[in-house]
Backbone as a ProteinNet text record, in pm:
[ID]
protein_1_A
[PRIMARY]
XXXXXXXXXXXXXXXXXXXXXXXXXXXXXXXXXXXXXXXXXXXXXXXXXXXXXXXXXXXXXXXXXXXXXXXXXXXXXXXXXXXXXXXXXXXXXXXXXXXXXXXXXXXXXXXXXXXXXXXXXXXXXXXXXXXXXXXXXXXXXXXXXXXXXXXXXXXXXXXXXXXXXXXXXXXXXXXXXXXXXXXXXXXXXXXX
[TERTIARY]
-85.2	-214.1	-291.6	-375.7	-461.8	-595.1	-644.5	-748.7	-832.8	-968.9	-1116.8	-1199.9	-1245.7	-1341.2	-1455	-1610.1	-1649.2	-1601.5	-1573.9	-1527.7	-1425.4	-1343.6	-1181.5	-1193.4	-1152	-1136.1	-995.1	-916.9	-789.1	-795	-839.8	-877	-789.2	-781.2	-713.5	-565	-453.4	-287	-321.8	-429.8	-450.9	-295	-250.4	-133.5	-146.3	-168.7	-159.9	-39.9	-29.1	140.6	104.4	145	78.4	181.7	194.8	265.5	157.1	43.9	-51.2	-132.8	-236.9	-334.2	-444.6	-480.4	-637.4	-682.8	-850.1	-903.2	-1057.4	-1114.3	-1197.9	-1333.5	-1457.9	-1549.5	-1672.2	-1672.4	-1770.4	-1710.6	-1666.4	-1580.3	-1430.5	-1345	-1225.4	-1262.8	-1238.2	-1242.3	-1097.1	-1001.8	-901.6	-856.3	-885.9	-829.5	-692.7	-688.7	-551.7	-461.1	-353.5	-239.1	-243.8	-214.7	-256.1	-127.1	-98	17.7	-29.9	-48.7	-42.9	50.5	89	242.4	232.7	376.8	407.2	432.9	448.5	489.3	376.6	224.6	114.3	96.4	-62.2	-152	-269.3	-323.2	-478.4	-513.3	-674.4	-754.8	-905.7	-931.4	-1051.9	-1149.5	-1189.9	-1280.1	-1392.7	-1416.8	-1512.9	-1670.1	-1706.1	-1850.8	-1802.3	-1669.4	-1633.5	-1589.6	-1586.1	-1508.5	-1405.8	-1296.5	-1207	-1236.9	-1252.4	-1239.6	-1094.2	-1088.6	-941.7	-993.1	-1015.7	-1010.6	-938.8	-931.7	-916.6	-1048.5	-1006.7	-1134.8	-1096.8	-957.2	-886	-821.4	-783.8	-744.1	-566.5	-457.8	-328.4	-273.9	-155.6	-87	-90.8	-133.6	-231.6	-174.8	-109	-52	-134.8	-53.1	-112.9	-19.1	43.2	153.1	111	142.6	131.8	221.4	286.2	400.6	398.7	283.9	255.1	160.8	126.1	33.7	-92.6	-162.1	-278.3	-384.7	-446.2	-483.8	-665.2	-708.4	-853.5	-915.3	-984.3	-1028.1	-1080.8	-1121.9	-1219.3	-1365.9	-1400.5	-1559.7	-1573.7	-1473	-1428.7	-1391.9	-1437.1	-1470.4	-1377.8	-1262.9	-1207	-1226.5	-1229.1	-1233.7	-1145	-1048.4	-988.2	-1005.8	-1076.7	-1156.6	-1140.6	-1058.5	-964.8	-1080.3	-1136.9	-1226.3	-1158	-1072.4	-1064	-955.5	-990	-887	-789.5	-646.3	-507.2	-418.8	-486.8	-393.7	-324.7	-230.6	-101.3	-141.8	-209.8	-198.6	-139.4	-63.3	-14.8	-19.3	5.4	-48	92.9	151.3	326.3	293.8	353.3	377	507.1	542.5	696.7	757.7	894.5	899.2	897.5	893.2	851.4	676	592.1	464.4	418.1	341.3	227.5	75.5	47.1	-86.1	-168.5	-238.9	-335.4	-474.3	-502.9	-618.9	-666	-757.6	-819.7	-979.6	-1019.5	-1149.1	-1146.8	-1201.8	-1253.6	-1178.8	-1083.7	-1022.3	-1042	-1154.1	-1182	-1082	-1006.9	-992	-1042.8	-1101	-1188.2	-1113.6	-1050.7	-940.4	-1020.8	-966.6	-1085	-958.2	-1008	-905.6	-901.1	-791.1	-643.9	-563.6	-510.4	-449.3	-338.9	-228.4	-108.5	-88.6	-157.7	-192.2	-85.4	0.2	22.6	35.1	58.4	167.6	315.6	329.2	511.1	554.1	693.6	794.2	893.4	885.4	1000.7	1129.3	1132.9	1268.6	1298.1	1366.9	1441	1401.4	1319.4	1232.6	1168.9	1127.9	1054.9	915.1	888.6	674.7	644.6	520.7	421.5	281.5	187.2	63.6	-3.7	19.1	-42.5	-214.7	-244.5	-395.4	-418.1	-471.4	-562.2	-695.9	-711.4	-903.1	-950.7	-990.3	-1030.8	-973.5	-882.3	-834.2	-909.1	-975.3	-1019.6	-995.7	-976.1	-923.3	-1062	-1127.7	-1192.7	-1147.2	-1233.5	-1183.7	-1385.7	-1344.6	-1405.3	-1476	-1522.8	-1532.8	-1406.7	-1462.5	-1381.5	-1334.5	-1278.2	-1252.4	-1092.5	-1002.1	-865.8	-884.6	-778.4	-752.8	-652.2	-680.9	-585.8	-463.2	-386.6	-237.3	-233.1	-199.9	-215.9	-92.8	11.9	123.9	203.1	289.9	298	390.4	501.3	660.5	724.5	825	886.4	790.4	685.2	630.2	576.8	610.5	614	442.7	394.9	285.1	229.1	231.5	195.5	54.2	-24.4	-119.9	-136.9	-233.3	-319.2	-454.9	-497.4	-648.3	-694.8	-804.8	-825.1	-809.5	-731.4	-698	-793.8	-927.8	-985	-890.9	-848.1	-774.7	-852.9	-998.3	-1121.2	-1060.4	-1057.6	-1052	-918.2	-834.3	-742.6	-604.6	-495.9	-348.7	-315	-236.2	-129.9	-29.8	87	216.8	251.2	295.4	387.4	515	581.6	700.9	776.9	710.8	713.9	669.5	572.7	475.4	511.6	662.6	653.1	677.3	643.6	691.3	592.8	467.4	347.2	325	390.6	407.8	398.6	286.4	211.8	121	68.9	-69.3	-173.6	-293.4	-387.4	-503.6	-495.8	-591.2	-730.1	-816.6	-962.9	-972	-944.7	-968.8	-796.5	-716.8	-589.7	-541.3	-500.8	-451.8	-320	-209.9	-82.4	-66.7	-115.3	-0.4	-93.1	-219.6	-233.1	-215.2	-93.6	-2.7	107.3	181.7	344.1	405.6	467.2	539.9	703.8	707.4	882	943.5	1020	1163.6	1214.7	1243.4	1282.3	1207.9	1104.7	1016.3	1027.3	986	1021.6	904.1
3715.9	3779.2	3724.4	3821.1	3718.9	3684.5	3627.2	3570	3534.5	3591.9	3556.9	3495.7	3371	3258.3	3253	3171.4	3167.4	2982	2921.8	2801.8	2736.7	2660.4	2592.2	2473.1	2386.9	2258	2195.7	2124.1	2078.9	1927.6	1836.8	1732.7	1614.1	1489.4	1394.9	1405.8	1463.9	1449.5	1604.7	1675.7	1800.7	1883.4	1982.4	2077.9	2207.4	2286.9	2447.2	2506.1	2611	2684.1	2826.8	2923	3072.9	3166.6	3274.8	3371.4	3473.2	3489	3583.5	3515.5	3595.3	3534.4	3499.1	3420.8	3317	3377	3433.4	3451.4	3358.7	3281.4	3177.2	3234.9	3272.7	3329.5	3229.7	3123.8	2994.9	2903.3	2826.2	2665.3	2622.7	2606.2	2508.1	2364.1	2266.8	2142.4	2106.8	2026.3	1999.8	1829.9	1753.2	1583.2	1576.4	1470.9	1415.8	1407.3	1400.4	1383	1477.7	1645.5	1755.6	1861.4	1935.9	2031	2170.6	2302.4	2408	2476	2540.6	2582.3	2732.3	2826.3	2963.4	3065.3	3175.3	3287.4	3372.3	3316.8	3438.8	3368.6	3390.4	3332.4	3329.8	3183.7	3162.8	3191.2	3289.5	3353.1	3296.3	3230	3206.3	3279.6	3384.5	3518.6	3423.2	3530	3502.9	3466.1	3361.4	3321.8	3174.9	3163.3	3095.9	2954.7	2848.6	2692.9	2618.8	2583.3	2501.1	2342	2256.7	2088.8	2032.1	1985.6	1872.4	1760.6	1640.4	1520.3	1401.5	1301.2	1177.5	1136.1	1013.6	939.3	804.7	744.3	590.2	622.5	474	426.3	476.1	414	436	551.2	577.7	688.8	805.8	933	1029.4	1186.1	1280	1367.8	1494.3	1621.5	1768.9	1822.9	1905.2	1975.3	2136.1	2216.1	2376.1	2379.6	2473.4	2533	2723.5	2732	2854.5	2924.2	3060.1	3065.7	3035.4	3044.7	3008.6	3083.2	3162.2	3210.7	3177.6	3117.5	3083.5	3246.5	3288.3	3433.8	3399.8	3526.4	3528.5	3545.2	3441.6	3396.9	3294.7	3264.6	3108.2	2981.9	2918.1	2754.5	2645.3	2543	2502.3	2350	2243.9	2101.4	2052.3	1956.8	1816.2	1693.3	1639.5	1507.9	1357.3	1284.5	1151.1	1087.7	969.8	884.4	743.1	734.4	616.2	565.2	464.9	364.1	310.3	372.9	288.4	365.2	471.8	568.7	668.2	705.3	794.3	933.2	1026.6	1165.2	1230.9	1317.8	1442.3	1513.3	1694.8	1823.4	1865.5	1796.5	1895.8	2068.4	2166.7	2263.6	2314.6	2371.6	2370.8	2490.1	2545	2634.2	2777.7	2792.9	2870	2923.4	2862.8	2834.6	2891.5	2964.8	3012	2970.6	2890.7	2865.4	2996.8	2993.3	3183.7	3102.4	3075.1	3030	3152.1	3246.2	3329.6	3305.4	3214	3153.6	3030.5	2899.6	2789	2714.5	2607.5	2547.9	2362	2264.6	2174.4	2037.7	1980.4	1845.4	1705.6	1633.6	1535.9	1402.6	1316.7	1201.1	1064.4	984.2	828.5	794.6	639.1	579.4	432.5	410.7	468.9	600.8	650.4	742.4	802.6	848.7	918.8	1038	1121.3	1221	1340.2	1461.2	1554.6	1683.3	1765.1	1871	1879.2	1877.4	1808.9	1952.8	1963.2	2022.2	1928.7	1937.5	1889	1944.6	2056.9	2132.3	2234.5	2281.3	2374.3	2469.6	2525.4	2653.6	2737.4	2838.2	2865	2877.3	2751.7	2698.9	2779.7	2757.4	2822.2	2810.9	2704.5	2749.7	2834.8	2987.3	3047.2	3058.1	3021.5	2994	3162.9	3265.9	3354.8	3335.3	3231.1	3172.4	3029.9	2983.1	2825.8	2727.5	2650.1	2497.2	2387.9	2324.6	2199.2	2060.7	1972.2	1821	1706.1	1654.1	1534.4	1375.1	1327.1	1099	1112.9	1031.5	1010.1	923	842.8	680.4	645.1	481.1	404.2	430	297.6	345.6	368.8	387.2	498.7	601	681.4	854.1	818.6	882.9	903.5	1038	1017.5	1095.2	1143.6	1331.7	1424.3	1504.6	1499.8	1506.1	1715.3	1807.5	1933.1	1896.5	1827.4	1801.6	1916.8	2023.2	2073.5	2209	2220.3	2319.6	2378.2	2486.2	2638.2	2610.8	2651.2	2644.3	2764.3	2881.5	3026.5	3069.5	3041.1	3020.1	3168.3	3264.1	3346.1	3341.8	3224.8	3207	3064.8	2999.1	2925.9	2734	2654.7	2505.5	2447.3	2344.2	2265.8	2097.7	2059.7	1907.2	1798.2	1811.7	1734	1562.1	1459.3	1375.7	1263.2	1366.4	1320.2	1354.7	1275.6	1288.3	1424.7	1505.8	1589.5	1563.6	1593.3	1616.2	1722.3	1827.7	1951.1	1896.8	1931.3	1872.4	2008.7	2115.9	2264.9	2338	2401.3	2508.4	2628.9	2698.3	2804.4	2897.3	3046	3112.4	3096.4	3129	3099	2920.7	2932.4	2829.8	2872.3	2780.7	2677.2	2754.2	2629.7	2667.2	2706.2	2768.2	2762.6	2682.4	2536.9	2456.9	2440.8	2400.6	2367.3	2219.9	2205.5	2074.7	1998.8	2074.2	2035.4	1942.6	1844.6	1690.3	1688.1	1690.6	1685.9	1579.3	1457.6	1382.2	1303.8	1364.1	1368.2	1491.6	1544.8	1640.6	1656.3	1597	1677.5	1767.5	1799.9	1981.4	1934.8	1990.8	1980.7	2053.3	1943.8	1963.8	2132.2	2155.3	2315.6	2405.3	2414.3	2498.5	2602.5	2704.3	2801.2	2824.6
-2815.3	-2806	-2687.1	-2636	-2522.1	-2572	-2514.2	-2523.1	-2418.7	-2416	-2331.8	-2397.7	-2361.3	-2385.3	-2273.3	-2290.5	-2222.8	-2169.3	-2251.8	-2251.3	-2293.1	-2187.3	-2260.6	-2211.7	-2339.7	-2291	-2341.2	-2226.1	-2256.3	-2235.5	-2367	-2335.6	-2308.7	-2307.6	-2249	-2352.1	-2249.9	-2345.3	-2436.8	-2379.8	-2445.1	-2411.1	-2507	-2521.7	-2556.8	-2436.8	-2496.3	-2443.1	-2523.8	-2509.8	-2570.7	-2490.6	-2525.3	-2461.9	-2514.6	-2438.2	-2421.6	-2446	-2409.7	-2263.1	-2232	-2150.4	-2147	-2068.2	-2141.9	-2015.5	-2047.4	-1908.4	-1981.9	-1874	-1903.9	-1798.2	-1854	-1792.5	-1726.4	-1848.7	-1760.8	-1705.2	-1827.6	-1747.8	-1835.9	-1717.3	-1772.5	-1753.8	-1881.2	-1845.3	-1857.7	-1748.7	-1739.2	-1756.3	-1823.1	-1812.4	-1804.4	-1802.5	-1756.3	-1876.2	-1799.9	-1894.4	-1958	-1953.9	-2031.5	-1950.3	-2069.4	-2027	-2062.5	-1984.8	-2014.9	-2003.5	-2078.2	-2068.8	-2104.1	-2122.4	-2191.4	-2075.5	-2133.9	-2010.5	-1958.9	-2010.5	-1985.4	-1848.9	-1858.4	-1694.5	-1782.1	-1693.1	-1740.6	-1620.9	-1624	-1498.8	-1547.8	-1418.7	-1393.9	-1332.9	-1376.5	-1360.3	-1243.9	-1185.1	-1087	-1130	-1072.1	-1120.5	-1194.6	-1244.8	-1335.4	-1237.3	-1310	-1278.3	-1363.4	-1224	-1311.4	-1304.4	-1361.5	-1319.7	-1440.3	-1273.2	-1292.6	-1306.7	-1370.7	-1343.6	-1476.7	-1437.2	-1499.6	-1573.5	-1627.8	-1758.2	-1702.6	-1679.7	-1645.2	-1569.5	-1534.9	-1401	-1459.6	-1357	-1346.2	-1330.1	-1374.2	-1295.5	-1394.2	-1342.1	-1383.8	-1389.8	-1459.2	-1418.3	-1489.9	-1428.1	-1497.4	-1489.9	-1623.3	-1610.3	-1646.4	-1492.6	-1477.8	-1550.1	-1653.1	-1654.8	-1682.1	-1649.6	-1672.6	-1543.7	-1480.5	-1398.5	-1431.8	-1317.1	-1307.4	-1221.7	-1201.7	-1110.4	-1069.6	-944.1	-977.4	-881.4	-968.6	-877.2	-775.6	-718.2	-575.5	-632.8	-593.6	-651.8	-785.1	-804.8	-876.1	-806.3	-871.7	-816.4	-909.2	-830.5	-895.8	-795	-880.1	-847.8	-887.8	-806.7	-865.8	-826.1	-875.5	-871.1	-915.7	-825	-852.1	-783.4	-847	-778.4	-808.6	-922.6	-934.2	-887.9	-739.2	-643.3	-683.1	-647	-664.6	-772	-805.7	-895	-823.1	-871.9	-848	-922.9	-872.6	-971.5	-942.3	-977.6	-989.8	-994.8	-1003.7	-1029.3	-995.2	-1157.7	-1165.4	-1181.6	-1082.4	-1111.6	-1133	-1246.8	-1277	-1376.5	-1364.8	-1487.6	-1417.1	-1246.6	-1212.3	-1151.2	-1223.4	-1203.6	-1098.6	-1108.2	-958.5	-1008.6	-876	-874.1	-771.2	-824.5	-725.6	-709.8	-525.6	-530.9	-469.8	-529.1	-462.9	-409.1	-465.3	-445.9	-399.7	-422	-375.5	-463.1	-388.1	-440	-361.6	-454.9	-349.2	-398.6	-300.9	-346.1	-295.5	-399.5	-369.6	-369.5	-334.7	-299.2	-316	-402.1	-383.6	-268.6	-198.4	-87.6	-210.5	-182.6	-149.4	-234.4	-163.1	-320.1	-225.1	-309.6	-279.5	-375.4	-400.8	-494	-421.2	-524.5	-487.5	-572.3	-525.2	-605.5	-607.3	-745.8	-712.9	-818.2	-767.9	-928.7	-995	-1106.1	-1164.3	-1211	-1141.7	-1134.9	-979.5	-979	-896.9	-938.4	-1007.4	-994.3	-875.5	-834.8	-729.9	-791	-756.4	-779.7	-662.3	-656.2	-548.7	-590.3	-435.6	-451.4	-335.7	-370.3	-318.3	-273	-155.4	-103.6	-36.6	-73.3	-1.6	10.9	-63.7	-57.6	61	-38.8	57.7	13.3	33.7	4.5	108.2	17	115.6	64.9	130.7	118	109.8	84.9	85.7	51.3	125.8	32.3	-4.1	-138	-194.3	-179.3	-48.6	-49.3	28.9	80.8	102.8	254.4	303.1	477.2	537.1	465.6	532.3	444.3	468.1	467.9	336.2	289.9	110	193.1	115	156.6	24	69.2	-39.6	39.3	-97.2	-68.7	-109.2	-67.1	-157.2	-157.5	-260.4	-256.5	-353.2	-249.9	-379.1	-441.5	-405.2	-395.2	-331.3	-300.4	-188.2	-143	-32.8	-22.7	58.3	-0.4	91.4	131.3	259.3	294.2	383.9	306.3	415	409.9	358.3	340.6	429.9	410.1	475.7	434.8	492.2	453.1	527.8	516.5	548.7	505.4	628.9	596.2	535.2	597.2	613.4	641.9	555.3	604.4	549.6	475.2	408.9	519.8	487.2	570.2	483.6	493.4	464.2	500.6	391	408	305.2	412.5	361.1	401.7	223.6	241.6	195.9	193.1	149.4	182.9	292.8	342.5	292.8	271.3	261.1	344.4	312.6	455.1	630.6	561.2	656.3	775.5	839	926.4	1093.3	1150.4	1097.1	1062.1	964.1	878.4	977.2	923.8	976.8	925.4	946.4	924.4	1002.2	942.5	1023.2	1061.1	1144.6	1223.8	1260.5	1246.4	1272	1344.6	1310.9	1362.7	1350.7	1421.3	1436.5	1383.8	1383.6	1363.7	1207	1176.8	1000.6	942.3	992.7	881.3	944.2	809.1	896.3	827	905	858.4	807.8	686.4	677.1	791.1	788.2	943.2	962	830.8	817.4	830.7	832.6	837.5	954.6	985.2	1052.7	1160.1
[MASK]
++++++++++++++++++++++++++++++++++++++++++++++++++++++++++++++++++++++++++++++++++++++++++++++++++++++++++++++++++++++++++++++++++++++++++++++++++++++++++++++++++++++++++++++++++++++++++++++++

């Protein structure tokens, strides 16, 4: 069955699993250590917000296993402030992420944060909207990693002040980044 809420919350080690679709009209709250899973898509209707974040320190994950789509005129945050953690944003199972709107990431320093798969699936985070990078604090550049997942860009990537590594771009190469620094992003070798 599907389902429209004005509010979802998937709290810390939270577990949803659905074969219908969730469309969310005000706010997703997303914590850590939390798996969404099944064969539907959760849509973040326009006007609407997603937040990603942590509560504690250490190594920190999110498991996609289902789509996701943030609309055009939806606002989605992932927000790691706390120094020396490892997060994640497993997309897997096949998984498409759909940023059609505003998609910001906020980085504390130090951090090695990415989007990873944990299988041989074809993942994908599709950007037709805005992806932007931030550090949260602190004086080097946090390294925000796409390993393993496709990264199909016809919208706009702000690097801002974080390293990139595409270790996946996808078909769209090279990106079209805002403020583009060759040598704080590198491109997988294969890339076209």
């Amino acid at each position: 069955h599907n389902l429209v809420v004005d509010n979802f919350y998937l709290t810390d080690g939270g577990r949803f699993e659905s074969s219908g679709d969730v469309t969310v009209n005000n706010l997703m709250e997303w914590k850590h250590n939390g798996l969404m899973g099944g064969t539907g898509t959760t849509t973040i209707s326009p006007g609407a917000a997603l937040t990603i974040s942590q509560n504690t320190g250490g190594n920190t994950f999110w498991h996609l296993d289902r789509d996701l789509t943030i609309s055009n005129g939806a606002t989605s945050t992932w927000t790691e402030t706390v120094a020396g953690t490892v997060p994640k944003f497993y997309i897997s199972f096949g998984a498409q992420l759909v940023n059609e709107g505003q998609f910001d990431v906020i980085m504390a320093d130090p951090l090695n944060a990415k989007f990873v798969t944990t299988d041989a699936s074809a993942t994908a985070f599709d950007n037709p909207g805005t992806l932007t990078f931030s550090a949260a604090g602190g004086s080097g550049s946090p390294l925000f990693t796409f390993d393993g997942v496709a990264v199909n860009n016809s919208g706009l990537v702000e690097q801002g002040d974080l390293d990139l590594v595409l270790l996946n771009w996808g078909a769209d190469w090279p990106p079209e980044i805002e403020g583009w620094v060759n040598d704080a992003c590198s491109p997988d070798p294969a890339a076209p």
